[in-house]
C-alpha positions as CSV (number, residue, x, y, z in Angstrom):
1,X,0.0,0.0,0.0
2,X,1.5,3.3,-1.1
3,X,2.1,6.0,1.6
4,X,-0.8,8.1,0.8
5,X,-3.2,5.5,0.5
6,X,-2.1,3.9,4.0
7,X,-2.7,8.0,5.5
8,X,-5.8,7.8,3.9
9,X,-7.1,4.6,5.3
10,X,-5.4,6.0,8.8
11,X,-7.2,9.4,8.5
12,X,-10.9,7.6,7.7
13,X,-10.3,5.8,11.2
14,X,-9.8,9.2,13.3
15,X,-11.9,11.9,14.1
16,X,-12.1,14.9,12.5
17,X,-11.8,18.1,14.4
18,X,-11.4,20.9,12.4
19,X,-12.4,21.8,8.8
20,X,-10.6,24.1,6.7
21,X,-13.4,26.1,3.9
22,X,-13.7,29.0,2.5
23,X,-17.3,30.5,2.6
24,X,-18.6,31.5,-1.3
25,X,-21.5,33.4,-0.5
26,X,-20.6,37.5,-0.8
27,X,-22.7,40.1,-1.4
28,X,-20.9,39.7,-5.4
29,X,-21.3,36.6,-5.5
30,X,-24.6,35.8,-3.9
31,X,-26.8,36.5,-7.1
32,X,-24.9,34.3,-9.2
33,X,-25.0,31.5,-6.4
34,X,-28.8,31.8,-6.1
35,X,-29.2,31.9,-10.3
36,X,-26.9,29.0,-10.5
37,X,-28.9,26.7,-7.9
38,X,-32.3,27.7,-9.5
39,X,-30.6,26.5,-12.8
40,X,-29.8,23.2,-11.4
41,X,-33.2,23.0,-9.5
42,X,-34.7,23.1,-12.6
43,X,-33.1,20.6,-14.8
44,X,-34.7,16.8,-15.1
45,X,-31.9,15.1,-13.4
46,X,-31.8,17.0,-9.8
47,X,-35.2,15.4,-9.2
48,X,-33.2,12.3,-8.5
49,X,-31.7,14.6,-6.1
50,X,-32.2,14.5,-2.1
51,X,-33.3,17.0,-0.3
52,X,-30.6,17.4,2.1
53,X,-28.8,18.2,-0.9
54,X,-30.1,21.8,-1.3
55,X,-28.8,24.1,0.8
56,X,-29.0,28.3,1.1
57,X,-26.9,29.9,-1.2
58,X,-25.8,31.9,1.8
59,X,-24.1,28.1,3.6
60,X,-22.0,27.1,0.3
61,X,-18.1,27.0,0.7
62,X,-15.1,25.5,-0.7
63,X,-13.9,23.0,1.6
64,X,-10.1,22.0,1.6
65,X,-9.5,19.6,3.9
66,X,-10.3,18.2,7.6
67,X,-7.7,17.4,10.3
68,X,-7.9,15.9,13.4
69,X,-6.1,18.6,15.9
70,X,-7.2,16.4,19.1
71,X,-4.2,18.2,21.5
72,X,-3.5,21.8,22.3
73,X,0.2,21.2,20.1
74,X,-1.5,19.9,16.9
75,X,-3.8,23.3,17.0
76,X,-0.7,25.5,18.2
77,X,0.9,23.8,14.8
78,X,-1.8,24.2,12.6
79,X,-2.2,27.9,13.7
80,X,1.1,28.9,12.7
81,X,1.3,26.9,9.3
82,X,-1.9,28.6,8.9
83,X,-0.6,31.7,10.2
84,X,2.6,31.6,7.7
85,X,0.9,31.2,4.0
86,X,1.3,34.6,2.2
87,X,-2.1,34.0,1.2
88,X,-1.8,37.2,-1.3
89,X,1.3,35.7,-2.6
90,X,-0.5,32.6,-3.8
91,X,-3.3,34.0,-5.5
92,X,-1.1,36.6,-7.3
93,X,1.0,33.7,-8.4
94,X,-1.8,31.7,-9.4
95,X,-3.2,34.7,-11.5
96,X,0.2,35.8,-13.6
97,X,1.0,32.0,-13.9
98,X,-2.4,30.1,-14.7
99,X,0.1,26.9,-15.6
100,X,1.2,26.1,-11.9
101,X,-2.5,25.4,-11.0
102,X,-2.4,21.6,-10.5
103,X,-3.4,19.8,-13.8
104,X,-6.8,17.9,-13.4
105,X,-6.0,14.1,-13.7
106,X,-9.2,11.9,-14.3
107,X,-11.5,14.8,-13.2
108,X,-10.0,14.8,-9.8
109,X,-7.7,18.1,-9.1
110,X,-4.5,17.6,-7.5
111,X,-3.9,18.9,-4.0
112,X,-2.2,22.4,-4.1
113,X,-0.7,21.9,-0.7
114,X,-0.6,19.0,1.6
115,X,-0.5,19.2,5.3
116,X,2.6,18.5,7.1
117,X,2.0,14.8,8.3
118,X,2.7,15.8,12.0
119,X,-0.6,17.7,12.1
């Protein structure tokens, strides 16, 4: 079993804790939320969704990951790597060079950043 897959299999057994997401819903963006989720209300094939599905426009987020910070160390860690991404930086990098976003591979996108494995 290769590393990641055995950290995987590891992680599904634990608890998660914390969740790191990014809320989607702005006053900009809130329109185009609500237009988009009445244009997928309407077509044929969300009937076959369920209605836990459908949520307010105002509770949709990007999610990028969970962790399991379980002692007051593990938190302390994951406030300062936090704490230590030049968010700015990566977006303005992202933006002037569109070919270091992670290539999609079989319709799954690769993980910009993983967390260190201590966390």
């Amino acid at each position: 079993m290769g590393a990641m897959k055995a950290l995987s299999a590891n992680m599904s057994r634990e608890k998660r804790t914390h969740f790191l997401r990014v809320p989607l819903a702005r006053a900009i963006s809130t329109p185009q939320l609500q237009k988009s989720l009445q244009q997928i209300a309407e077509d044929p094939l969300a009937a076959n969704l369920p209605s836990a599905a459908w949520t307010s426009p105002d509770l949709i987020h990007l999610s990028f990951g969970s962790l399991m910070l379980d002692t007051p160390a593990r938190v302390s860690k994951a406030k300062q790597v936090l704490h230590d991404i030049d968010m700015r930086a990566l977006v303005n990098g992202c933006m002037a060079h569109p070919s270091s976003l992670p290539k999609q591979h079989d319709g799954l996108s690769q993980p910009v950043m993983n967390a260190p494995p201590d966390l």
